[in-house]
C-alpha positions as CSV (number, residue, x, y, z in Angstrom):
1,X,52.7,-170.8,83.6
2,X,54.2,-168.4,86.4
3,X,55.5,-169.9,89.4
4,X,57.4,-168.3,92.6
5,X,61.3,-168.5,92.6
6,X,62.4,-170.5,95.4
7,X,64.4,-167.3,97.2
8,X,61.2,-165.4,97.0
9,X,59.6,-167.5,99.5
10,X,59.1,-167.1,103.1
11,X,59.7,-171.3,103.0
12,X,63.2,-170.4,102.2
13,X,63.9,-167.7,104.9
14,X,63.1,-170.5,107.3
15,X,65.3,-173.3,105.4
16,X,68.1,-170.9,106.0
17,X,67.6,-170.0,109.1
18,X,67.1,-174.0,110.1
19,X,70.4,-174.4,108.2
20,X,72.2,-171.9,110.4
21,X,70.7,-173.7,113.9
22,X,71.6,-177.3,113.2
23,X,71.2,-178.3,109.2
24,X,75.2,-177.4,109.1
25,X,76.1,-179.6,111.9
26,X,73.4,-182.5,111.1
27,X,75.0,-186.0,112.2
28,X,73.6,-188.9,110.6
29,X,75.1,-191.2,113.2
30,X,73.5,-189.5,115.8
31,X,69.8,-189.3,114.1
32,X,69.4,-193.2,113.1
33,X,70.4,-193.2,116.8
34,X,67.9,-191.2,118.1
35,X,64.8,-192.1,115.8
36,X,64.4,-195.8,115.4
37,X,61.5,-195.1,112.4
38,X,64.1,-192.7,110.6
39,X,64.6,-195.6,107.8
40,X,60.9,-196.3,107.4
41,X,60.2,-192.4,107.4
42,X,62.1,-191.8,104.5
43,X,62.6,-195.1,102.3
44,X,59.7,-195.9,99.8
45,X,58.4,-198.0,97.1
46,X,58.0,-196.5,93.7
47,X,56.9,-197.9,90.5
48,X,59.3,-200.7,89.8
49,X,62.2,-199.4,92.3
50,X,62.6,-198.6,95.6
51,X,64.4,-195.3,97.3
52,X,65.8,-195.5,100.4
53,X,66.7,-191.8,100.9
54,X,67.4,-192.3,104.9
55,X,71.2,-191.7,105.1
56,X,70.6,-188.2,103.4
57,X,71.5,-185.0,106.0
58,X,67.7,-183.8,106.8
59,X,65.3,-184.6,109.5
60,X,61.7,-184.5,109.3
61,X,61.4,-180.9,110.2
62,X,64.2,-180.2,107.2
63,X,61.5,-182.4,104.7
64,X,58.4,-180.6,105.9
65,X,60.1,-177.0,104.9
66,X,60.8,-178.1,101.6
67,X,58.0,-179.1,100.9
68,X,56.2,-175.8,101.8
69,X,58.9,-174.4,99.6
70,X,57.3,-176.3,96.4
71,X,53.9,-175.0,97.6
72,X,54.7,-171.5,97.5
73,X,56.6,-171.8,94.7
74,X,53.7,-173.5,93.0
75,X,54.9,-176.7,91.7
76,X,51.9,-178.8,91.9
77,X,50.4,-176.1,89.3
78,X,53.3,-175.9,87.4
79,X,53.1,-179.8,86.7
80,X,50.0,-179.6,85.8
81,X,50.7,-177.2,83.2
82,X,53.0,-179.1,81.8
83,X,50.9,-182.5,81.8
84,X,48.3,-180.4,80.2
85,X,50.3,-179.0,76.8
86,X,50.6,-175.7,77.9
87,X,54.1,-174.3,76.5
88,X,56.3,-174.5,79.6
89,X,59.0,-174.0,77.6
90,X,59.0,-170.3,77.3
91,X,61.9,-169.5,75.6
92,X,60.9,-171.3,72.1
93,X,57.1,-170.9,72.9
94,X,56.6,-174.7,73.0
95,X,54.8,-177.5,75.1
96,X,57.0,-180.0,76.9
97,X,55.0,-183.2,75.8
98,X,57.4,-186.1,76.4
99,X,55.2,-187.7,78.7
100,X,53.0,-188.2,75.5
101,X,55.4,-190.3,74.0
102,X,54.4,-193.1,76.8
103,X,51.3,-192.7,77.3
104,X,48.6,-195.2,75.9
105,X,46.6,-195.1,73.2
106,X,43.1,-195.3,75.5
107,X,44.8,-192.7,78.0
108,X,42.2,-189.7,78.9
109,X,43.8,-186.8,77.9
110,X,43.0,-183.3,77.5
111,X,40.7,-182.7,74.1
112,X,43.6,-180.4,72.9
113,X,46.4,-183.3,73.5
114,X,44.3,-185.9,71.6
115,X,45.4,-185.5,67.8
116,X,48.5,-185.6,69.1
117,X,48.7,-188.7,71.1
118,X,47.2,-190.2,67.7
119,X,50.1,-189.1,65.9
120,X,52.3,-190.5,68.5
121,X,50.6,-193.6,68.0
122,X,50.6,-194.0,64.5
123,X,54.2,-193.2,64.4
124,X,55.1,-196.2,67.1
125,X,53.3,-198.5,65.4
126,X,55.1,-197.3,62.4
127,X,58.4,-197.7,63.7
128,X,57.8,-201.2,65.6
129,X,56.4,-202.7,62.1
130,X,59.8,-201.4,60.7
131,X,61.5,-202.6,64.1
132,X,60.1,-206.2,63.8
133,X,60.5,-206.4,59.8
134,X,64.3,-205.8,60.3
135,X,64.9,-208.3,63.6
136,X,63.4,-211.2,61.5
137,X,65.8,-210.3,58.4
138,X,69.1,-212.1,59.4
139,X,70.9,-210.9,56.8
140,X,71.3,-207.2,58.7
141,X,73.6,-208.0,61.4
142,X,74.8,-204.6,62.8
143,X,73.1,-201.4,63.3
144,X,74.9,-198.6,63.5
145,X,72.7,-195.2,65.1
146,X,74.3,-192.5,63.8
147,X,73.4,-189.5,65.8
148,X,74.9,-187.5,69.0
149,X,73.4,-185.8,72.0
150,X,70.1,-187.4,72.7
151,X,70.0,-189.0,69.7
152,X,73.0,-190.9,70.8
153,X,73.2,-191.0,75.0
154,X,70.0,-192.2,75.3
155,X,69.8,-195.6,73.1
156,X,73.0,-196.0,73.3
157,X,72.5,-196.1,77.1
158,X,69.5,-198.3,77.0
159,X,70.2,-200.9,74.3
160,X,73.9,-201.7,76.7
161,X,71.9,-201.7,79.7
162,X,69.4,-204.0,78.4
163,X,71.7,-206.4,76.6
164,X,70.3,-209.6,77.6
165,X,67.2,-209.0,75.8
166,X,68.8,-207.8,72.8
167,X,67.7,-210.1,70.3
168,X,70.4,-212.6,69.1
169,X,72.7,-212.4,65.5
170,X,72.5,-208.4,65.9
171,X,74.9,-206.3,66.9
172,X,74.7,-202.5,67.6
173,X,77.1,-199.8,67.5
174,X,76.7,-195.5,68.3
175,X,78.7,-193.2,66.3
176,X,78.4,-190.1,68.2
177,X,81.7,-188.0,67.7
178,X,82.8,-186.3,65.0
179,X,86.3,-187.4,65.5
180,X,86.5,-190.3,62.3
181,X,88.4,-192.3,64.7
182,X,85.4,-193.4,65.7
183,X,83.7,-194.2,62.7
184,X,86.5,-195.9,61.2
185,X,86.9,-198.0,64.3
186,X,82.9,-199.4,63.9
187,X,83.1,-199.6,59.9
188,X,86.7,-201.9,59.5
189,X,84.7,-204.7,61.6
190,X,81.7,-204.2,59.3
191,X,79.8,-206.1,55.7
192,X,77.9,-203.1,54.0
193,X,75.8,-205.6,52.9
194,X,74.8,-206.9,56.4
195,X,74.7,-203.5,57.7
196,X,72.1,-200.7,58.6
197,X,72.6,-197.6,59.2
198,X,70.1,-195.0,61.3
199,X,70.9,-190.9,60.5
200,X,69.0,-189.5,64.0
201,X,69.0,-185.8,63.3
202,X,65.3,-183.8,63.8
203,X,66.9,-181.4,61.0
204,X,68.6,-183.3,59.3
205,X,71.6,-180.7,59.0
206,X,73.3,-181.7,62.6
207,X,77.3,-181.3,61.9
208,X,78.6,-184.3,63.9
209,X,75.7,-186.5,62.5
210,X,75.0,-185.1,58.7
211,X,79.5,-185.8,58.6
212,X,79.7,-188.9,59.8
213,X,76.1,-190.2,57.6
214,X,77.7,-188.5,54.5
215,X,80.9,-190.5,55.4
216,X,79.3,-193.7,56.1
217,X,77.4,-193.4,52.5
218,X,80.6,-193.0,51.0
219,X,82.2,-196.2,52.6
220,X,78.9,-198.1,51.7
221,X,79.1,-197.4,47.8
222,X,83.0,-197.6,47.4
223,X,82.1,-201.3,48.7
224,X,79.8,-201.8,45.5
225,X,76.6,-201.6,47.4
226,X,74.1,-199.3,45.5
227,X,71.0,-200.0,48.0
228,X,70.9,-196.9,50.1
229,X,67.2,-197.3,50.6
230,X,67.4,-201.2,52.0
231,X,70.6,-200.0,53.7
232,X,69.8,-196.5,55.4
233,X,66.9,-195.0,57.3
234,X,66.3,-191.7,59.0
235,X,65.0,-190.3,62.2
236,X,63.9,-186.7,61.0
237,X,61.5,-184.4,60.2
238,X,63.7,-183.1,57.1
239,X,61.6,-185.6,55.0
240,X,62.8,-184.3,51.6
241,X,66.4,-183.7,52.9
242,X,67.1,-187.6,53.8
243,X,65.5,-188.5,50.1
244,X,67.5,-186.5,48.3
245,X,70.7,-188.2,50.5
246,X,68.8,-191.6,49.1
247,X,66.8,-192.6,52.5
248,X,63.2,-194.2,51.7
249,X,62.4,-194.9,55.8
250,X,61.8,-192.0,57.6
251,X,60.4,-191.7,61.2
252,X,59.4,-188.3,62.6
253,X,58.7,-186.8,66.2
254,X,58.0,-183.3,67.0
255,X,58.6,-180.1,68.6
256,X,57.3,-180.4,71.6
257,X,60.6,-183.6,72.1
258,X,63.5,-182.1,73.6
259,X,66.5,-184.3,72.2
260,X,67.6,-185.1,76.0
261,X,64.1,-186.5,76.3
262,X,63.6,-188.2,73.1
263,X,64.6,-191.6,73.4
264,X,60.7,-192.6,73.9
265,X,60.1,-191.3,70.5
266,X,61.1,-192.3,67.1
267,X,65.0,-191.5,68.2
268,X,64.5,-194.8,70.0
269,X,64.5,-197.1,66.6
270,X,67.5,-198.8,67.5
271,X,66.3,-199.5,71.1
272,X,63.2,-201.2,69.3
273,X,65.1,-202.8,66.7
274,X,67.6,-204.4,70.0
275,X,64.9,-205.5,72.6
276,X,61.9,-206.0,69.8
277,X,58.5,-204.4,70.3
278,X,57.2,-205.9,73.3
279,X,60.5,-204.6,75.3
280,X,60.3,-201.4,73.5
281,X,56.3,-201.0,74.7
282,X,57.2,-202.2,78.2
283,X,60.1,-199.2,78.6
284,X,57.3,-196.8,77.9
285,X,55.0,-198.5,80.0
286,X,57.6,-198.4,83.0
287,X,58.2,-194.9,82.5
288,X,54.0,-194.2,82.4
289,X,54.1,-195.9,85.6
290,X,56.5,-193.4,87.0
291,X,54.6,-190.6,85.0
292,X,51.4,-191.2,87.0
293,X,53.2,-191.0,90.1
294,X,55.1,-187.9,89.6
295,X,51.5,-186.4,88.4
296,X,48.9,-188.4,91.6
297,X,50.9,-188.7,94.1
298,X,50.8,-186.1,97.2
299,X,54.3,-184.4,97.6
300,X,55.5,-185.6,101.0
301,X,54.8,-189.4,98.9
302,X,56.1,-188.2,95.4
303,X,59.7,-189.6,94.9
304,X,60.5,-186.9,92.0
305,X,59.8,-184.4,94.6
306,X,61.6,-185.8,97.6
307,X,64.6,-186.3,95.8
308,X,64.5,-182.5,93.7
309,X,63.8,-181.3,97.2
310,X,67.0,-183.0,98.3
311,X,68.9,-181.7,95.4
312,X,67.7,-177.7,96.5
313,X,68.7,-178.4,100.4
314,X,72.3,-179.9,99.2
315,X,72.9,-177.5,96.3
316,X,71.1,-174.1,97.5
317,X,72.3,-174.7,101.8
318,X,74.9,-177.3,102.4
319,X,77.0,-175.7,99.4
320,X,77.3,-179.6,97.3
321,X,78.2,-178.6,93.8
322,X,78.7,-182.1,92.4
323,X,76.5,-185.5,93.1
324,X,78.1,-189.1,92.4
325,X,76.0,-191.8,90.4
326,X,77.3,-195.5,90.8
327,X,75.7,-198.4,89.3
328,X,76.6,-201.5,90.6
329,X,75.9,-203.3,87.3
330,X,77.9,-203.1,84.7
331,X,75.3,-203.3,81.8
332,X,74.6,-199.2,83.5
333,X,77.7,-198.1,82.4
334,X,76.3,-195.2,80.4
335,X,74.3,-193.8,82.6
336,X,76.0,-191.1,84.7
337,X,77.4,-190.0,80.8
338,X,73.1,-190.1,80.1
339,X,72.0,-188.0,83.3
340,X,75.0,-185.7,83.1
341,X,73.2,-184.3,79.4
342,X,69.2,-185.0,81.2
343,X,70.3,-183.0,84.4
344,X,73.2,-180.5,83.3
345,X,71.6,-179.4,79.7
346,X,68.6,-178.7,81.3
347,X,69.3,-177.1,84.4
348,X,72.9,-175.6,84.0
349,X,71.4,-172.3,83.7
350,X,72.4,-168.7,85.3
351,X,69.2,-166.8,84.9
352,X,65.7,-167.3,85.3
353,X,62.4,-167.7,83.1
354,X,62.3,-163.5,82.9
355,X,66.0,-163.6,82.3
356,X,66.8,-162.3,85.5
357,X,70.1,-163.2,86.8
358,X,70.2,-166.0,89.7
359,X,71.7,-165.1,92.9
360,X,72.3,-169.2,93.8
361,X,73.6,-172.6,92.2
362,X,71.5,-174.8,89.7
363,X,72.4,-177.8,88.2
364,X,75.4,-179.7,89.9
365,X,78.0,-181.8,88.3
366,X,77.1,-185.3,87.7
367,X,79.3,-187.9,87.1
368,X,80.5,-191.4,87.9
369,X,81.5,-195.0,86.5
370,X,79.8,-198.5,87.9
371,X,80.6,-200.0,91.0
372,X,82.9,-201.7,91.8
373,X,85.2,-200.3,89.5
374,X,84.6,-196.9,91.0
375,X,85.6,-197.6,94.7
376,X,89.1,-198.4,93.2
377,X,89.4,-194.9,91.2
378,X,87.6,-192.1,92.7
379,X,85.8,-193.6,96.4
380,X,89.4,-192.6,97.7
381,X,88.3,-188.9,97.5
382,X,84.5,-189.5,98.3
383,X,85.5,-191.1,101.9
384,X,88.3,-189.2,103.0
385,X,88.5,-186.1,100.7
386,X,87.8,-182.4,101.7
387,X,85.1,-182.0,99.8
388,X,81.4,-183.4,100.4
389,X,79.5,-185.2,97.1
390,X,76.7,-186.7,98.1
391,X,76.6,-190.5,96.3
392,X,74.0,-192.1,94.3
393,X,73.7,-196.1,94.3
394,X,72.0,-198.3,92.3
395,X,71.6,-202.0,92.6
396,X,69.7,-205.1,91.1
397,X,68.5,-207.2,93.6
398,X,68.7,-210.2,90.9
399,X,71.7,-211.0,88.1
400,X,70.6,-211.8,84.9
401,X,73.5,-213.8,84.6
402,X,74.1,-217.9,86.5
403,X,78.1,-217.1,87.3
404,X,78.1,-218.0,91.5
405,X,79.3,-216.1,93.4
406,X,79.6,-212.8,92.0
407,X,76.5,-210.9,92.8
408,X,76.6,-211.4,96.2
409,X,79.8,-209.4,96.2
410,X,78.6,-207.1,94.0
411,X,75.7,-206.1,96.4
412,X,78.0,-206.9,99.8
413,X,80.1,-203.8,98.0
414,X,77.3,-201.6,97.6
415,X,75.7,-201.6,100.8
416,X,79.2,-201.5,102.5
417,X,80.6,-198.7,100.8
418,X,77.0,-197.0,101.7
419,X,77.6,-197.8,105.4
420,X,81.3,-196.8,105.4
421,X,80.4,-193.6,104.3
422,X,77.8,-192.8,107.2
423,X,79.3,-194.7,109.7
424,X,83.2,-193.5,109.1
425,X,86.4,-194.8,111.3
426,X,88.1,-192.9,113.5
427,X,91.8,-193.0,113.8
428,X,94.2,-190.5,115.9
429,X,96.9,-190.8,113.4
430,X,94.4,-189.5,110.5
431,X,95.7,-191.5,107.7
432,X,92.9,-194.2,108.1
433,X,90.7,-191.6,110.1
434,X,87.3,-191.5,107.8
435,X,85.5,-188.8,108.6
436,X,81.7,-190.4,107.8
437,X,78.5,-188.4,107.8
438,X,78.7,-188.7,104.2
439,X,75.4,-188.5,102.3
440,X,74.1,-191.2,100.1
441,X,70.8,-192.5,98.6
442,X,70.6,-196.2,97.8
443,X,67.9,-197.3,94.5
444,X,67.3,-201.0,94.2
445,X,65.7,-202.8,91.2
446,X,64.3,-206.2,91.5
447,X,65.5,-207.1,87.7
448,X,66.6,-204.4,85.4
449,X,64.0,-205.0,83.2
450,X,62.5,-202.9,80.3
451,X,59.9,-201.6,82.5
452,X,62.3,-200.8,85.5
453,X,64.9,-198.9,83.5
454,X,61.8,-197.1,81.9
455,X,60.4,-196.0,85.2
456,X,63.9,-194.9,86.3
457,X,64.5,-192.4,83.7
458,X,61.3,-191.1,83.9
459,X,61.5,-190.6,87.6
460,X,65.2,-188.5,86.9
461,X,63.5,-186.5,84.5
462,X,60.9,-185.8,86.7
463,X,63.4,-185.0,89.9
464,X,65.0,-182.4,87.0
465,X,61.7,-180.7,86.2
466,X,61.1,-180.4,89.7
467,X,64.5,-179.2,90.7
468,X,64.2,-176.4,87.5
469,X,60.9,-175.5,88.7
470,X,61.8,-174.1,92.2
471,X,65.0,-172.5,91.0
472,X,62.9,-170.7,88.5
473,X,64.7,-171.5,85.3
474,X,63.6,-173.2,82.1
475,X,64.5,-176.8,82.0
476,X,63.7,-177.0,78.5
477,X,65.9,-175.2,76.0
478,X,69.9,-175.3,75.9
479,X,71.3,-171.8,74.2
480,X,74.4,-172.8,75.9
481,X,75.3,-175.2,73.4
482,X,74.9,-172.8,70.5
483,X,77.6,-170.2,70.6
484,X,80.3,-172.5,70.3
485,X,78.5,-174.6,66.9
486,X,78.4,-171.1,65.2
487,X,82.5,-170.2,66.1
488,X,83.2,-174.0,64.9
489,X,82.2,-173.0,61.6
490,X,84.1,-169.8,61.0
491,X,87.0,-171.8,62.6
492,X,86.5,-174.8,60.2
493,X,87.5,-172.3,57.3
494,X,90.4,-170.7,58.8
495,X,92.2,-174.0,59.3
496,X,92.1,-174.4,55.7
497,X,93.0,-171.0,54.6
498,X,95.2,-170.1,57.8
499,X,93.1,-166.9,58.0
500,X,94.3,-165.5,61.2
501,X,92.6,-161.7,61.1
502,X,90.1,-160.9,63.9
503,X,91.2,-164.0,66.1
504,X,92.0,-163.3,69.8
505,X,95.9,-164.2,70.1
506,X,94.7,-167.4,72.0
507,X,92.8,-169.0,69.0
508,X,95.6,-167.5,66.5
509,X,98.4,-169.3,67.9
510,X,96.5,-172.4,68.2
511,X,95.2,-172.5,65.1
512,X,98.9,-172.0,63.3
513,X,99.9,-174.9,65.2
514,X,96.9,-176.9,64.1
515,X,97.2,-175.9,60.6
């Protein structure tokens, strides 16, 4: 599917030109002041969330340009495409098909796209059967997912974020890292016998993941435990590869699943196994929510688009290399660490689809920590710093929790450390002067709820797709992550032999030191 690269638009002649007159110089103080709609204008309601997008440096006239810019740079098409199967994803000549993963059964769907949403049916219902066995068998007591990347970020993040429906007597743990700190740290406060353990890796060859299951086997039988099968399972394709490491329970996905958007698939066992079927089916039904949206809904009323419009006006004009995320609940803590891979993996690229080399930024750095702990570590810099980062919050309108008194503050916090940012302080000494006109967008929940968080990482995948789309990149393959896998494993040898020849001097010295 071709589409128009944002700087090869008239659209964004005029969104520089508009920048020059008054976009640099915009004054959020002074436009609430002047428009008394300006909060209705551009706040809306989404499935399960609302966006209030107001204290954000554009005007109406700013919006309007942007969203010519996705016209001519043929988004709406380029959506399509993907909805549709067609392989997006030029670089490995593949679909980009995770919306499938939520869709239901009954969906209409293209003729092409309908043996494969019976696959990914048969495979869910696979999974939740195994899902449900092993939550009514109280003898497992901890799972322990075993993968890294999207095999890890993304349940990880979800199962700690939705901990109050996790079902009681089970515990979960996420070995990621490669380090065997980590590993060791899970398995000394664990029972092989109450145990499972979940090897995510599509190949099953993935370093980190294939070390640490190898290892974990090896702790399991020098316990006396001889059940791999009851004990292990595997999220793979590499069928014959997990039963020759013992592993009976296999769950597949497919191509067309990028691992940064696989936690909808069969990567997402140990969400399932955590919040039980019905939590796990109301996730993907949240996301399918947000799904439709993205694909019905006009532009100047698509939240994916507004905010991927934002991120080309602060990234592409204003200069912003880096965007804040701050969750003011503490069950989010993973998430910044979850949308830094969804955003930065995908669109942290220099060149474009023909491999043409980009002349502007793409992806910004993400990155954050939940509020409140935040505004006593980093706000310091976002209020009165030199630099500009444009802030994300998030808040839950209702606690899951009965403690008084806490939530009130938590959400008096939020919406005060929103305000203090527009509004600023002056102060002709300059040590309390805050400068204010800072940019932030505000997310509320009613409940994080399955369904909610669902919608929410469906609508940030969404925003990235856009964003990827009018920069004229490929949002769907990482190369970058390659180079450095292949060096690892030359390097791996020479620490053992001390084999210095051919190093740069660099690498050399370090590696004597290592050794």
């Amino acid at each position: 599917m071709k589409t128009t690269r944002c700087d090869r638009t008239a659209a964004w002649t005029r969104l520089g030109e508009r920048f020059e007159q008054g976009g640099r110089r915009f004054d959020l103080r002074q436009a609430f002041a002047e428009d008394a709609s300006r909060f209705d204008a551009f706040s809306q309601p989404a499935p399960q969330l609302f966006a209030d997008l107001s204290k954000n440096l554009w005007d109406r006239e700013v919006e309007s340009m942007l969203l010519d810019l996705a016209r001519e740079c043929g988004l709406e098409a380029h959506r399509d495409a993907m909805f549709a199967g067609e392989h997006i994803n030029a670089t490995e000549d593949r679909a980009v098909l995770h919306t499938l993963l939520r869709t239901p059964a009954d969906a209409e769907v293209p003729a092409a796209l309908q043996p494969a949403l019976r696959d990914v049916h048969a495979t869910l219902d696979a999974m939740l059967a195994y899902a449900e066995a092993v939550r009514a068998d109280h003898t497992i007591t901890d799972v322990v997912n075993i993968g890294i990347g999207g095999s890890d970020l993304g349940p990880q993040m979800v199962v700690r974020a939705l901990a109050p429906y996790v079902a009681p007597g089970k515990r979960f743990h996420f070995v990621s890292n490669v380090d065997g700190h980590e590993l060791d740290g899970v398995l000394r406060d664990l029972a092989p016998e109450h145990t499972l353990f979940i090897v995510a890796s599509k190949t099953f060859t993935t370093a980190e993941t294939m070390t640490n299951a190898r290892s974990a086997k090896q702790w399991f039988e020098r316990s006396g435990s001889v059940d791999v099968a009851r004990h292990f399972a595997a999220l793979t394709t590499n069928v014959e590869a997990a039963k020759a490491f013992g592993i009976d329970t296999t769950f597949g996905f497919w191509d067309w699943v990028g691992g940064r958007y696989s936690l909808w698939s069969a990567i997402g066992l140990s969400i399932a196994l955590a919040i039980g079927a019905d939590g796990f089916r109301a996730l993907l039904a949240g996301a399918h929510e947000m799904d439709e949206h993205f694909r019905t809904a006009p532009l100047d009323q698509n939240l994916p688009v507004r905010l991927a419009l934002l991120d080309v006006w602060y990234r592409n004009f204003h200069g912003f290399s880096s965007r804040g995320i701050a969750p003011y609940h503490s069950a989010l803590q993973r998430l910044p660490a979850y949308l830094q891979q969804l955003e930065m993996e995908s669109n942290g690229k220099q060149v474009d689809v023909a491999g043409s080399t980009l002349g502007f930024g793409t992806s910004p750095v993400l990155w954050g920590e939940p509020g409140t702990n935040g505004q006593h570590a980093y706000f310091q810099m976002l209020h009165q710093g030199t630099d500009v980062v444009p802030l994300e919050f998030i808040a839950v309108r209702d606690p899951s929790h009965q403690l008084d008194g806490h939530h009130a503050k938590l959400l008096a916090n939020a919406l005060a450390q929103a305000q203090a940012l527009m509004v600023g302080q002056a102060d002709a000494g300059g040590h309390r002067n805050f400068p204010g006109n800072r940019p932030s967008s505000f997310f509320v929940f009613d409940q994080l709820t399955p369904a909610a968080l669902g919608a929410f990482i469906a609508l940030y995948e969404h925003r990235v797709f856009t964003s990827g789309a009018l920069w004229g990149i490929n949002s769907f393959d990482q190369w970058g992550v390659e180079l450095g896998k292949v060096l690892a494993k030359d390097l791996e040898g020479r620490l053992a032999s001390g084999d210095t020849q051919g190093l740069d001097a660099s690498t050399a010295g370090l590696l004597k030191r290592l050794k």
